[in-house]
DSSP file (Angstrom, degrees, kcal/mol; ACC not computed):
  #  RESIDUE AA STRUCTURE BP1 BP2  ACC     N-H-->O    O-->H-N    N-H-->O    O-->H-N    TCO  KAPPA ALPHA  PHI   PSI    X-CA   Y-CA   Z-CA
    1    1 A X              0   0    0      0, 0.0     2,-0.9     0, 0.0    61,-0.0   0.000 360.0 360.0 360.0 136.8  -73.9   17.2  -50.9
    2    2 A X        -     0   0    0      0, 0.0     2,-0.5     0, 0.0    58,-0.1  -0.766 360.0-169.6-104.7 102.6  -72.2   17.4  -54.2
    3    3 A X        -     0   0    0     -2,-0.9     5,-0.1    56,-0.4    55,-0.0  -0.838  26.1-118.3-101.7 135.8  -73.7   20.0  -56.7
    4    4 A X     >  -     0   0    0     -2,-0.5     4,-1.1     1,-0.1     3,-0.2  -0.170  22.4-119.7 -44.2 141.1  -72.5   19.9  -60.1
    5    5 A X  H  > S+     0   0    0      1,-0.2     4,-0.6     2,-0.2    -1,-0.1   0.787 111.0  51.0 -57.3 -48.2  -70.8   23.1  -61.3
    6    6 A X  H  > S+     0   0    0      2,-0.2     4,-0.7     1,-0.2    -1,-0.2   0.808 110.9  50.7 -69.7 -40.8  -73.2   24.0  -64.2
    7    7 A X  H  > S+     0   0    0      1,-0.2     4,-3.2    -3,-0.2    -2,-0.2   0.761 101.9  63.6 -70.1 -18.3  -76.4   23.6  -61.7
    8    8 A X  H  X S+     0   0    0     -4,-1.1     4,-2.0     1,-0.2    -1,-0.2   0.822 110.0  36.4 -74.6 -20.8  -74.7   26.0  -59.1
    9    9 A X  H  X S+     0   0    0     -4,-0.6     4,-0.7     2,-0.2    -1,-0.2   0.620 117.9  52.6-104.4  -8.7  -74.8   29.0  -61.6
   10   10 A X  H  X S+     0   0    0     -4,-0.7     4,-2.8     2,-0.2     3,-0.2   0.824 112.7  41.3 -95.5 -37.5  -78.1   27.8  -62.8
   11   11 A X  H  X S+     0   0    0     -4,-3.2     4,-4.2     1,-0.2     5,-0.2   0.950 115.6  58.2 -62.0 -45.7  -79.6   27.7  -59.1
   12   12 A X  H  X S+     0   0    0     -4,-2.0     4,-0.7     2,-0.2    -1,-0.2   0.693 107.6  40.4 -51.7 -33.2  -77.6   31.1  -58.7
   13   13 A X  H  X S+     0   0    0     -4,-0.7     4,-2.9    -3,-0.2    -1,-0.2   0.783 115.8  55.5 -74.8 -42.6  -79.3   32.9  -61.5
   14   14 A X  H >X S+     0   0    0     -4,-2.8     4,-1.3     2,-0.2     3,-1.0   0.984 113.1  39.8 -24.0 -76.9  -82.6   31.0  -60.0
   15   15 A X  H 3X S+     0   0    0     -4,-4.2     4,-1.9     1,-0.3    -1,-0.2   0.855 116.7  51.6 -54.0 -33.9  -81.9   32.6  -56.6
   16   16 A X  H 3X S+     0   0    0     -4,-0.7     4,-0.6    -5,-0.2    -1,-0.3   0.868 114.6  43.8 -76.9 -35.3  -80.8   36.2  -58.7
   17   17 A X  H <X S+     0   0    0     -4,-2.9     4,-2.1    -3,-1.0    -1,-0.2   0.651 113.8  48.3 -44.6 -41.5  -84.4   36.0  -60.7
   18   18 A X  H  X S+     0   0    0     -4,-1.3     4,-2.4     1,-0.3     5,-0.3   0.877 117.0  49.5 -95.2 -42.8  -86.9   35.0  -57.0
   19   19 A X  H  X S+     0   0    0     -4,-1.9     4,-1.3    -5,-0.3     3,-0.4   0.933 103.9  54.3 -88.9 -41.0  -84.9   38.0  -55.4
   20   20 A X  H  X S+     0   0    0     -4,-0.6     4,-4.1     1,-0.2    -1,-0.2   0.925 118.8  33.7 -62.6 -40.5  -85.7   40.2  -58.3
   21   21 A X  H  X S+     0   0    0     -4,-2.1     4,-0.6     1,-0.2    -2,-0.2   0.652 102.3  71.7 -80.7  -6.5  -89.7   39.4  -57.8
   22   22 A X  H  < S+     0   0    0     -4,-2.4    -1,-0.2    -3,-0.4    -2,-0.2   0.784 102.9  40.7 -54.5 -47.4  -89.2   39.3  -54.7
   23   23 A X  H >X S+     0   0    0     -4,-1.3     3,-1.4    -5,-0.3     4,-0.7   0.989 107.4  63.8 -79.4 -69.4  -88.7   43.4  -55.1
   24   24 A X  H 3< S+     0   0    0     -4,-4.1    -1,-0.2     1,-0.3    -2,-0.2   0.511 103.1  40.3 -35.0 -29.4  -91.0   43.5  -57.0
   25   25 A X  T 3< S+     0   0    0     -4,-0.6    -1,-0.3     2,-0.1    19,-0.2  -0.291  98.4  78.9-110.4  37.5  -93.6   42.4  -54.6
   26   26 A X  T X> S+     0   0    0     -3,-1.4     4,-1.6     3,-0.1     3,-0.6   0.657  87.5  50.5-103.8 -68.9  -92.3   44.2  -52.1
   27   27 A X  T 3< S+     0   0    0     -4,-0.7     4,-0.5     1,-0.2    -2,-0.1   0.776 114.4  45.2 -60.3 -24.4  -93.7   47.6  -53.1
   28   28 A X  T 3> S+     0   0    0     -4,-0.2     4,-2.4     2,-0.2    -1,-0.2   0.790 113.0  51.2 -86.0 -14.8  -97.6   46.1  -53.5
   29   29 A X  T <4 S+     0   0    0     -3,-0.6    -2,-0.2     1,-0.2    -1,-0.2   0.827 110.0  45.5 -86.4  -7.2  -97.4   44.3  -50.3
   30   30 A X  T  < S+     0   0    0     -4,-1.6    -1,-0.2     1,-0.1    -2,-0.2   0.548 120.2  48.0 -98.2  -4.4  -96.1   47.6  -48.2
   31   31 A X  T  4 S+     0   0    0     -4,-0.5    -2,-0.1    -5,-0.4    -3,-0.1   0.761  86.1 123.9 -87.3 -32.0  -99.1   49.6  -50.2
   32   32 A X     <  -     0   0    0     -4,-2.4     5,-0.1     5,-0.1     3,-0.1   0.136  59.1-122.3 -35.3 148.0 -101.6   47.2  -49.6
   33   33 A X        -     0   0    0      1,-0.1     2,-0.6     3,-0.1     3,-0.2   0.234  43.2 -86.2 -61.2-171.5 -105.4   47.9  -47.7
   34   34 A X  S    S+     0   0    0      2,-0.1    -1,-0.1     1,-0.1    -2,-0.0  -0.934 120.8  25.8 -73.0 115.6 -106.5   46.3  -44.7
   35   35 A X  S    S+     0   0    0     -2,-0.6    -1,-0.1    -3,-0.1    -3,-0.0   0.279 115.2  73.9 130.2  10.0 -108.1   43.1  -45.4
   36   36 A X  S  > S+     0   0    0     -3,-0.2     4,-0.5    -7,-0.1     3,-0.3   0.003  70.5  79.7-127.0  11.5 -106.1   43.0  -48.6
   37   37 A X  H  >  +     0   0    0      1,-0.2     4,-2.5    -5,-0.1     3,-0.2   0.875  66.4  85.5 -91.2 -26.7 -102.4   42.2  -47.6
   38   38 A X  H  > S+     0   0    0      1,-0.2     4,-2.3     2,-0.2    -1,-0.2   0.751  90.7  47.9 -26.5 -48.4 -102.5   38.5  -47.1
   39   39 A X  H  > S+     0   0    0     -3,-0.3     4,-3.2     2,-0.2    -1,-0.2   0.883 112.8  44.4 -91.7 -47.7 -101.9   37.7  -50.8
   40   40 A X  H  X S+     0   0    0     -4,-0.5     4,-1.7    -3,-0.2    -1,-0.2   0.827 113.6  57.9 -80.1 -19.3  -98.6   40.2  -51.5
   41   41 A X  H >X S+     0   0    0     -4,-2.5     3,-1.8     2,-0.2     4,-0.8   0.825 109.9  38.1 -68.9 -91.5  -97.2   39.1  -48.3
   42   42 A X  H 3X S+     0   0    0     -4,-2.3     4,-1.6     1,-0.2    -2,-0.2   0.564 112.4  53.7  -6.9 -54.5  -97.2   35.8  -49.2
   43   43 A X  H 3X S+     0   0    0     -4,-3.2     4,-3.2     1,-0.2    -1,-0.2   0.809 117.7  41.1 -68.4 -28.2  -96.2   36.2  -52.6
   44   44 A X  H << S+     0   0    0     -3,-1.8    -1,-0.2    -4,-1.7    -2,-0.2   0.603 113.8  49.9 -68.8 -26.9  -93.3   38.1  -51.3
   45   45 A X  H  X S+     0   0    0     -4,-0.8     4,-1.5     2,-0.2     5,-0.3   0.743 109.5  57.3 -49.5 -65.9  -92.8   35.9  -48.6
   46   46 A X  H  X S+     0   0    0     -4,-1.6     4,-2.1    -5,-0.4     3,-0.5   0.998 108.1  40.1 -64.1 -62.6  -92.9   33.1  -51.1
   47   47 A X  H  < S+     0   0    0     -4,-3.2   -25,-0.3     1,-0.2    -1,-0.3   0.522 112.0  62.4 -82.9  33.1  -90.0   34.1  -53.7
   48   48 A X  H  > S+     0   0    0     -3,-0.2     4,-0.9   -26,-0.1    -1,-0.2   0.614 113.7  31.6 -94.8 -28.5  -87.7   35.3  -50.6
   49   49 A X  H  X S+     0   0    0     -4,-1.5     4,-2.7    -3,-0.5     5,-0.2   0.846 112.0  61.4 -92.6 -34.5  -87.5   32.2  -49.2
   50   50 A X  H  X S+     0   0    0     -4,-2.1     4,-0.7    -5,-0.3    -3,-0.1   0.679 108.8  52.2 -65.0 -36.6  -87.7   30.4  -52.8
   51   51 A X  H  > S+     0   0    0     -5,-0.3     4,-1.2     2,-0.2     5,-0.3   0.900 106.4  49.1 -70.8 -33.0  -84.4   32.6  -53.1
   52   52 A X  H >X S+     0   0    0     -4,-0.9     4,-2.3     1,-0.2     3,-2.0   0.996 109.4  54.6 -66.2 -68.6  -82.9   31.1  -49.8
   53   53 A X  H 3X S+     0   0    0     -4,-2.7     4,-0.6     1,-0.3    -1,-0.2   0.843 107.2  50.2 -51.7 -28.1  -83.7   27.5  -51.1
   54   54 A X  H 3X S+     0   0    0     -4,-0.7     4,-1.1    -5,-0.2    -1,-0.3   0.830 110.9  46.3 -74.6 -32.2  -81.9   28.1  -54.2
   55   55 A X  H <X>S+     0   0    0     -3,-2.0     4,-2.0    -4,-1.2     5,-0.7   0.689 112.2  59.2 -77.0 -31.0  -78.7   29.4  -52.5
   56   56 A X  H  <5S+     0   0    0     -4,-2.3    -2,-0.2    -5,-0.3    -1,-0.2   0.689 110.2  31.9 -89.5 -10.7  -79.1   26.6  -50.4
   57   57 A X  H  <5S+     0   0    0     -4,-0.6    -1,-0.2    -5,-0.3    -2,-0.2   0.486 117.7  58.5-133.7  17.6  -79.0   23.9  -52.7
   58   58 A X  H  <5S+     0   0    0     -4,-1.1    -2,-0.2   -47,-0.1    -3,-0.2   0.759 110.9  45.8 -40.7 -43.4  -76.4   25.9  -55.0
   59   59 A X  T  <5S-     0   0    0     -4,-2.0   -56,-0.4     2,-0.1    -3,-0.2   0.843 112.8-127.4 -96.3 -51.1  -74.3   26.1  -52.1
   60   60 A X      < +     0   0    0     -5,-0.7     2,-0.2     1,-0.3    -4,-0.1   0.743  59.3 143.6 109.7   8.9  -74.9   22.0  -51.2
   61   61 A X        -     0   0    0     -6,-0.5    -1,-0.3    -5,-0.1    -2,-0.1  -0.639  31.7-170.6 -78.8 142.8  -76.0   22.9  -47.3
   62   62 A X  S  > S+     0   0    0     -2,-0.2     4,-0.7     2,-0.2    -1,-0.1   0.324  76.4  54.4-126.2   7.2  -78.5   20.7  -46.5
   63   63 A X  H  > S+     0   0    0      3,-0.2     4,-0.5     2,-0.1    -1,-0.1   0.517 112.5  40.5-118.3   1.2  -79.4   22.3  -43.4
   64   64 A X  H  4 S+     0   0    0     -8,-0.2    -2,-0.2     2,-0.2    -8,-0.1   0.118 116.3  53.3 -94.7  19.3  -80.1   25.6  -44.7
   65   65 A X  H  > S+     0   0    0     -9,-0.1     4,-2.3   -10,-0.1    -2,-0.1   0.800 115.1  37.0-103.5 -79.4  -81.6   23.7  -47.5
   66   66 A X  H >< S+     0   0    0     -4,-0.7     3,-0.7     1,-0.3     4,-0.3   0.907 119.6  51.7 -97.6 -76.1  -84.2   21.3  -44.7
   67   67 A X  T >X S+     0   0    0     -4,-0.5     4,-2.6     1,-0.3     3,-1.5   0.830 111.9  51.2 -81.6 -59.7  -84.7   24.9  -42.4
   68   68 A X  H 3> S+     0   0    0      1,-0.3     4,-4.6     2,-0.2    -1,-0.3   0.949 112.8  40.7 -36.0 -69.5  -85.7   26.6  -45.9
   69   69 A X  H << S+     0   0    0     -4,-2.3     4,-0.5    -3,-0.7    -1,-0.3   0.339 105.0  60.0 -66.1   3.4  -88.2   24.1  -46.9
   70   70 A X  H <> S+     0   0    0     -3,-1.5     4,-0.9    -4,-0.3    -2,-0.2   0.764 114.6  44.3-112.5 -60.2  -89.9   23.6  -43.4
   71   71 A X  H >< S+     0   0    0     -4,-2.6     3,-2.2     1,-0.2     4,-0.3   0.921 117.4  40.8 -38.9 -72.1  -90.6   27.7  -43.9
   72   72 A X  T >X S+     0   0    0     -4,-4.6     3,-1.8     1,-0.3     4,-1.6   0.662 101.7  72.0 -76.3 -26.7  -91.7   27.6  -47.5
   73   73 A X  H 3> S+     0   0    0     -4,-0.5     4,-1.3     1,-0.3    -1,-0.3   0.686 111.0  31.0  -5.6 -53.8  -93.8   24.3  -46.9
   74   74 A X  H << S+     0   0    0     -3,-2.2    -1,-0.3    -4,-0.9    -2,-0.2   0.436 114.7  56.7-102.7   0.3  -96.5   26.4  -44.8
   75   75 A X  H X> S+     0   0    0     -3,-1.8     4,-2.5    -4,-0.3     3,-1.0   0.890 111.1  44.4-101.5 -47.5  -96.1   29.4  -46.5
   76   76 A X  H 3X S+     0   0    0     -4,-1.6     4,-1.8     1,-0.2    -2,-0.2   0.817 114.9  49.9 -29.2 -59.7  -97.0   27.5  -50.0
   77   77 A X  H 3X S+     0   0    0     -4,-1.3     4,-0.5    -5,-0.2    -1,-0.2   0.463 105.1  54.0 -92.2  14.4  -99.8   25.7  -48.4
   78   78 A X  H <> S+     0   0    0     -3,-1.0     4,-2.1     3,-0.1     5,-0.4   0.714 105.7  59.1 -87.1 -43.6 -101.3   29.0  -46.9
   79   79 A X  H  X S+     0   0    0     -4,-2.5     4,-4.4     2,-0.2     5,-0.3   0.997 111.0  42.6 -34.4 -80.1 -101.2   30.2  -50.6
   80   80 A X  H  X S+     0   0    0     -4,-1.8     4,-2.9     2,-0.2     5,-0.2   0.873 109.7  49.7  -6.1 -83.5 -103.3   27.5  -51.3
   81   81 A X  H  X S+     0   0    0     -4,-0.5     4,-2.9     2,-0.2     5,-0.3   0.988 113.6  44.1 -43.0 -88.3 -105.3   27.6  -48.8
   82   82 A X  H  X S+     0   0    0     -4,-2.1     4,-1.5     2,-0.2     5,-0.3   0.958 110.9  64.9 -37.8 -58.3 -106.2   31.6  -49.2
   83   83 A X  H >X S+     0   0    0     -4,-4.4     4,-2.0    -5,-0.4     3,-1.3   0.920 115.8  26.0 -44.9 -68.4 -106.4   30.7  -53.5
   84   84 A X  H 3X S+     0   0    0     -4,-2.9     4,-1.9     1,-0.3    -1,-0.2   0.775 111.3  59.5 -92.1 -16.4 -109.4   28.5  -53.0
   85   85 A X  H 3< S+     0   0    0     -4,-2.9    -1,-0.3    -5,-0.2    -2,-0.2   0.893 119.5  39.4 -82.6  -7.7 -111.1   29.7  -50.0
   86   86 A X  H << S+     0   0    0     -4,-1.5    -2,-0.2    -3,-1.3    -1,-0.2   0.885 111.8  55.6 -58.3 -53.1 -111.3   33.3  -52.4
   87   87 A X  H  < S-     0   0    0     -4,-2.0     2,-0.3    -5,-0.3    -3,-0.1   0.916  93.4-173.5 -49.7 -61.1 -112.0   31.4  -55.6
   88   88 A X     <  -     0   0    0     -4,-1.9     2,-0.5    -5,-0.1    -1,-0.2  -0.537  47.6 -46.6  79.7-135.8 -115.2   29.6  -53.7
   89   89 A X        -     0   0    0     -2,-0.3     3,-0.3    -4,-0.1     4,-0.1  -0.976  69.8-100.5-129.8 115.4 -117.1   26.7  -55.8
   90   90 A X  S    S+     0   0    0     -2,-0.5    -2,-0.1     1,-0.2    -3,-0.0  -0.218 108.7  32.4 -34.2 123.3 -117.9   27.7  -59.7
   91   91 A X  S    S+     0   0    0      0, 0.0    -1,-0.2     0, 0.0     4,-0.1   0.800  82.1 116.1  84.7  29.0 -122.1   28.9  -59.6
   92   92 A X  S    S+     0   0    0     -3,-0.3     3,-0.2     2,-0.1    -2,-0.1   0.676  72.3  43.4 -95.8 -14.8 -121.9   30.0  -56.7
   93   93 A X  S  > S+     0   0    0      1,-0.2     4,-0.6     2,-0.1     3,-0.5   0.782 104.3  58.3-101.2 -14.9 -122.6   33.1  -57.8
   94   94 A X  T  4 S+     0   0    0      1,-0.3    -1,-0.2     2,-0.2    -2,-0.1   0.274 105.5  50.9 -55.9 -21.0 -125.3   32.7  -60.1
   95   95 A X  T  4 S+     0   0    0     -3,-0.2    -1,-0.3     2,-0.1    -2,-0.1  -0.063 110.1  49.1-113.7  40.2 -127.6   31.0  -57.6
   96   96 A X  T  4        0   0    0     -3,-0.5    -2,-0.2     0, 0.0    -3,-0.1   0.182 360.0 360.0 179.5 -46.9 -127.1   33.8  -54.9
   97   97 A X     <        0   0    0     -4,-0.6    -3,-0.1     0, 0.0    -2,-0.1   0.493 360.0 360.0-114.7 360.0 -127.9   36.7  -57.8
């Protein structure tokens, strides 16, 4: 795959940005409680692999590219998943209290 010059240095600053929050969400997700870690793992989880996919289609490999996206794919839709089943149904809490 043939990536344009100007999108590899723009995917490379991508990748240099997801790796900075990536540290960043490192330190709440190694502090975290029990029964509280899901969420900074993930998120940490999420831009470390979000960095990998950006080097990977900076770079033009399209099987560290397809290996990238089969991770973040489930990692994205456990985010998901974990947002709403926290969130619950608006009024829920109003007919309860």
């Amino acid at each position: 795959m043939d990536v344009p010059t100007v999108f590899r240095w723009i995917l490379s600053a991508c990748a240099a940005i997801q790796l900075f929050y990536a540290l960043r969400a490192l330190r709440p997700a190694l502090r975290a409680e029990p029964g509280r870690r899901v969420d900074p793992w993930l998120t940490f989880a999420d831009h470390t692999v979000g960095a990998a996919v950006s080097v990977a289609l900076a770079t033009g490999n399209v099987t560290a590219l397809l290996c990238g996206l089969a991770v973040l794919g489930p990692i994205l839709t456990w985010q998901l998943v974990h947002h709403l089943r926290a969130g619950g149904s608006p009024g829920t809490e109003s007919r309860t209290g």
